[in-house]
N, C-alpha and C positions, 0 to 999 in steps of 0.2 A: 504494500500500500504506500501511496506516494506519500510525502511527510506533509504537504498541507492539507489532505486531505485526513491525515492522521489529529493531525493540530484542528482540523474545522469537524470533528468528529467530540476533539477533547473540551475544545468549546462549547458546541449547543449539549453535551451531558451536563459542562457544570450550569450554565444558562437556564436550562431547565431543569436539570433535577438536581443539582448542587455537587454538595460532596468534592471534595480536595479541586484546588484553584489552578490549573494547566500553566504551563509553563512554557510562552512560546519562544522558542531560542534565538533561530533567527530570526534575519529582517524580512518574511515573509508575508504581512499582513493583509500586503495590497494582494496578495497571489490565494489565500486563506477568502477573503472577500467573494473575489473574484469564483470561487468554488463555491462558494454560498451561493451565490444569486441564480446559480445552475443548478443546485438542490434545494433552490428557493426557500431557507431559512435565513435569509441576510437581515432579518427581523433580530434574529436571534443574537447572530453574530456579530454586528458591528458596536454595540454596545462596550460590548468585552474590548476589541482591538482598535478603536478609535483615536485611544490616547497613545498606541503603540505607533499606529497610524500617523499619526500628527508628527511624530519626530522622524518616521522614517522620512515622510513627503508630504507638506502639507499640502501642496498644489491637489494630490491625489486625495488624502483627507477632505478637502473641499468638494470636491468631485463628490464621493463615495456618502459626506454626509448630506449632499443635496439629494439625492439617491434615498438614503435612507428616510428624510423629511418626505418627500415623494410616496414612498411605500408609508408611512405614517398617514398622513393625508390619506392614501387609499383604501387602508383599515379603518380611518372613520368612517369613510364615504360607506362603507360595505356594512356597517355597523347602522347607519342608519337608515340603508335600504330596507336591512331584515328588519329593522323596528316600521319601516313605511308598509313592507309586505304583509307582516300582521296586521297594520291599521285598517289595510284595504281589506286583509280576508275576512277579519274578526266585521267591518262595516257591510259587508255582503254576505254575512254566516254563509263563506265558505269553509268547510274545516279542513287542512294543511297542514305538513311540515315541512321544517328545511332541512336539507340534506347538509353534511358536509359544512363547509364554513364554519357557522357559529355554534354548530350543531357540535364541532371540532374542538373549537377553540374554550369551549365550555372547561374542559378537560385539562386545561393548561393552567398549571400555577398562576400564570397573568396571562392574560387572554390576546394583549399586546406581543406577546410572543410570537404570536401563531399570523403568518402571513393568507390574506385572504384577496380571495379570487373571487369568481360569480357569485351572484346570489341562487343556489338549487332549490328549490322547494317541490313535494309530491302533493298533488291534488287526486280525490277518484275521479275514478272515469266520468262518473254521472256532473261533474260539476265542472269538469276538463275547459267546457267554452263556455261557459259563463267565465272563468277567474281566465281565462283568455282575453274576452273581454274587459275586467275590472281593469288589467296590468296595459292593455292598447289606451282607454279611454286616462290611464297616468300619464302619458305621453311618451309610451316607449312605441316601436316598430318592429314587425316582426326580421329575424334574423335569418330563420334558416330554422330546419323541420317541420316544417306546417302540412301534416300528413297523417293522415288515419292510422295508419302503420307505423307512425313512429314513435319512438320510445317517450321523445322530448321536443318540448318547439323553446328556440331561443328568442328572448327581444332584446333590443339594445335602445337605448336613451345617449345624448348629448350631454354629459363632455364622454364617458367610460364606460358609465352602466350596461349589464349585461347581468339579464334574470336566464333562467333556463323551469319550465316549468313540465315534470315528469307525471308523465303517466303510469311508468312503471319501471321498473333500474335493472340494468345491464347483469344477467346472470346466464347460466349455460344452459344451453337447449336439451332435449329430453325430460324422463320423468324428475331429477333431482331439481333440474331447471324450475319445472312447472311446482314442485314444494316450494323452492325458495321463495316461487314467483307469490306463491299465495301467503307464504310470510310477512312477502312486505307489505303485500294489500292489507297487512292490519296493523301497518306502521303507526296510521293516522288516530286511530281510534286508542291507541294506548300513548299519544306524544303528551309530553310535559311542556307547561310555560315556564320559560327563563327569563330574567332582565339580568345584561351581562353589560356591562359601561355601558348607563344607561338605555341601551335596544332591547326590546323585547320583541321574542317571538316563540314557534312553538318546534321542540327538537325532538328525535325519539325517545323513548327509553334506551336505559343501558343496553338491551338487549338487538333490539332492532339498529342498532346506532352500532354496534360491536360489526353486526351482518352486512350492514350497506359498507362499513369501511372495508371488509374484506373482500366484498364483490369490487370495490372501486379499487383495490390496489390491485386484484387479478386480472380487472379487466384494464390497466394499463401497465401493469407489469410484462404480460404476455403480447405486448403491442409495442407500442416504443419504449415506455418504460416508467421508471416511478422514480421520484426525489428521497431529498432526507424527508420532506415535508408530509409524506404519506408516512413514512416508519414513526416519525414522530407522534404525529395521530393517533396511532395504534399505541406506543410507549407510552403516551399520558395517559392512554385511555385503559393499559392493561394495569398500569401503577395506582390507577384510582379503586380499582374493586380489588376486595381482598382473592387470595387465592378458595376461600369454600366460596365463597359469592361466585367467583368467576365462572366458575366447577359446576355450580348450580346452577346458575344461566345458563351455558352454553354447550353443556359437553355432549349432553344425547343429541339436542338438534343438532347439531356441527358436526358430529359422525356419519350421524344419517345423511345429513348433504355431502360428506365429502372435504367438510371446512377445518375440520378439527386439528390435525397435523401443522394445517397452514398456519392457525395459530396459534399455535407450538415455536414453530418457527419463527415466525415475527416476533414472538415474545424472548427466545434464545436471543434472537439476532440482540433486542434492544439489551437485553441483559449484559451483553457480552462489549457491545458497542456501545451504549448509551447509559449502562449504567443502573436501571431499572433494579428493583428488590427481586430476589430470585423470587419465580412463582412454583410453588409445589406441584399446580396442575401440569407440568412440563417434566415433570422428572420420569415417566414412563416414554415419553417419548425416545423412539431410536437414531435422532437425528446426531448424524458427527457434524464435528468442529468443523470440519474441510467445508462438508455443505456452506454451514453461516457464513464460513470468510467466504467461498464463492458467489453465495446472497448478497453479501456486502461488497465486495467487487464491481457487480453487477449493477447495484443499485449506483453506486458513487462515479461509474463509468459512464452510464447513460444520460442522469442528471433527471431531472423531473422534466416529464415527456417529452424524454429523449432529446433534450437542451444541446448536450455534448457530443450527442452523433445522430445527423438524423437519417443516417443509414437503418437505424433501427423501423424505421415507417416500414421499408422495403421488408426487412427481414421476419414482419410477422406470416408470411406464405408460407414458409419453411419452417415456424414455429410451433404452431396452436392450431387444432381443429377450428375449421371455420364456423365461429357461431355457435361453439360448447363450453370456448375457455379453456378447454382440455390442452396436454402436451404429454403424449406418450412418447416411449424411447423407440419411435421409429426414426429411420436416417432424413436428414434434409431431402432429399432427391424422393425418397418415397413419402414425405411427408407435401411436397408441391405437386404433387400427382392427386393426392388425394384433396387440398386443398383444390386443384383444377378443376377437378370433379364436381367438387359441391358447388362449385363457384358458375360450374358450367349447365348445371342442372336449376339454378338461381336464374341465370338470367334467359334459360330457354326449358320452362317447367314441361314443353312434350318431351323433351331427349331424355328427361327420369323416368316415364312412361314407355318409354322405347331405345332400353338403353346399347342397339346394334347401334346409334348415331350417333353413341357418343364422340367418335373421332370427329366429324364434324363440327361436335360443338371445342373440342381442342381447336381445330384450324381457324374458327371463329374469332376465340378469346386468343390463340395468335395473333390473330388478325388485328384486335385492338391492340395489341402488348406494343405489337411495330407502330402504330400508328400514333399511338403519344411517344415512340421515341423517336420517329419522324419528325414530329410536330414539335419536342424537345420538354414536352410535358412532363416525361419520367426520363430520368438519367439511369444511362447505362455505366458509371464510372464505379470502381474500385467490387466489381463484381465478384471476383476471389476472395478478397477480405472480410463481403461482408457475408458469403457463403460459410465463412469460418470463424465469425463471429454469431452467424445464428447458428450452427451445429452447437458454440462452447454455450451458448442461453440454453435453446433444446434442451444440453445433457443435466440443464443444470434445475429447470423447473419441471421436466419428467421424474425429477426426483421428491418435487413438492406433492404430488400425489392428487393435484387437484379434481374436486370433485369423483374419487372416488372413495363410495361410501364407506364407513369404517363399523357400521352398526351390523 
């Protein structure tokens, strides 16, 4: 592991969860920074290396804390969307929660820590275009997924704002899929009200909020990729309930899905890297040390979605079942055949019905692959490396056991 990466590691543990003061040697601070803002906890970190900062370079100091006032500013701003989100759903008794955000940052010793992004919120179905409506008639515009089929429609507002309103969240197809799926359909009905610096709004319980963060780091782990900003989530969030609580919560459902291992793992990793209280419910687990450092590897490599290589967009074909979340230990090459497959059956539903033409639909989806690298839509550069960079992810989250059940 590279040493700032070692030192921005040794940072956000003592930042958020305390415990002995890091000690950064060299003149690294601005390079320490710079890896934050790619694992988007730069919330976290520049507090700590500021004053380290100013003597190395104050020119960059200046820089870095206009940067950080910036991302302050932009935690208010997000802070009093979710409290405008509530005004509007609680004025239209639509009932709602938010995903993610503040739903996150609840969980953080200071809630200023936790760097935020969109505003998520889940509606039911029955209420989906009314509170579509409430959030057009604020003055936002729609963004992009406005579709019967689709999971989530985004709007955006003038100067940054950007809501994303869910209909139902990102989990693996099949029967564990369709459990999960009806998990979360009773998010709403069991969410809590919060008032967090001063917003109010309405977040899951422990339980449901445990589920949707592990659906959200799978479904971008096994795609471009997750930050420190996801593991951290999960670390405040495993630190907050005792290990019988935890045990209680979650261990039969999380077998039965398939989820239980996974968070095993996310709870080693933060243990081992971040510092977290050991959790009892991990000690049957079979996971080796090799795995976590290769998890953490991975994580600090790609940066939060995939910031540090965005090779990784390409290299989900070769990774993960298309549309399960799954990643068996099949090879890259038989794993883009099978991706082809589903992919080609997607976009021409007779050839699943008559599958003698499927070769057809191969020459087809040829056919587009040249056509955006004609057009210069997709790049064809560094094709080897990144073939050998999703074989070493493959070997490495075929080993997380995702979504196979454990009950």
């Amino acid at each position: 592991m590279e040493s700032k990466m070692e030192s921005l590691l040794n940072v956000i543990r003592y930042q958020v969860f305390g415990g002995e003061k890091p000690e950064i040697k060299s003149d690294n601070a601005s390079a320490i920074l710079q890896e934050a803002k790619a694992q988007t906890v730069f919330l976290s970190a520049f507090p700590y290396l500021k004053d380290k900062l100013r003597k190395e370079n104050s020119s960059e100091y200046l820089r870095q804390q206009d940067f950080f006032l910036g991302e302050i500013v932009n935690n208010t701003n997000n802070f009093m969307e979710h409290d405008e989100l509530h005004r509007l759903m609680a004025e239209h008794h639509i009932p709602y929660c938010t995903l993610k955000g503040m739903a996150s940052a609840y969980y953080y010793p200071e809630a200023s820590l936790r760097t935020m992004g969109d505003v998520d919120y889940l509606v039911r179905e029955e209420d989906f275009e009314r509170a579509k409506k409430v959030v057009l008639d604020a003055g936002f515009t729609l963004a992009h997924g406005d579709s019967q089929r689709g999971k989530h429609i985004a709007f955006k507002r003038a100067p940054r704002s950007v809501w994303e309103q869910h209909r139902s969240f990102d989990t693996s197809e099949g029967a564990v899929g369709k459990l999960i799926a009806g998990e979360i359909d009773t998010a709403i009905e069991t969410a809590e009200q919060i008032t967090l610096d001063g917003a109010t709004c309405m977040i899951p319980d422990a339980y449901h909020h445990g589920l949707i963060m592990l659906l959200h780091v799978i479904s971008h782990l096994t795609s471009e990729g997750i930050g420190l900003r996801h593991l951290c989530d999960w670390a405040v969030f495993a630190e907050k309930l005792s290990s019988e609580a935890f045990e209680a919560i979650f261990e039969n459902k999380l077998k039965q899905f398939g989820l239980w291992r996974f968070a095993q793992i996310l709870t080693l990793v933060s243990e081992k890297y971040l510092g977290i209280s050991h959790k009892a419910w991990t000690d049957k687990s079979d996971v080796s040390n090799q795995l976590l450092e290769a998890l953490m590897e991975d994580i600090l490599h790609g940066g939060n979605f995939g910031k540090k290589d965005m090779n990784r967009y390409r290299e989900i074909k070769y990774i993960s079942n298309r549309g399960e979340r799954t990643v068996d230990d099949r090879n890259v090459f038989r794993q883009v055949m099978t991706t082809l497959n589903k992919k080609t059956f997607t976009d021409y539903t007779w050839i699943e019905k008559r599958k003698v033409f499927l070769p057809v639909g191969w020459i087809a989806e040829g056919g587009k692959y040249v056509g955006l690298l004609l057009s210069g839509k997709r790049k064809n550069k560094g094709t080897a490396a990144m073939l050998k960079e999703a074989s070493s992810r493959k070997e490495i989250y075929s080993r997380l056991r995702l979504f196979q059940s454990e009950s």
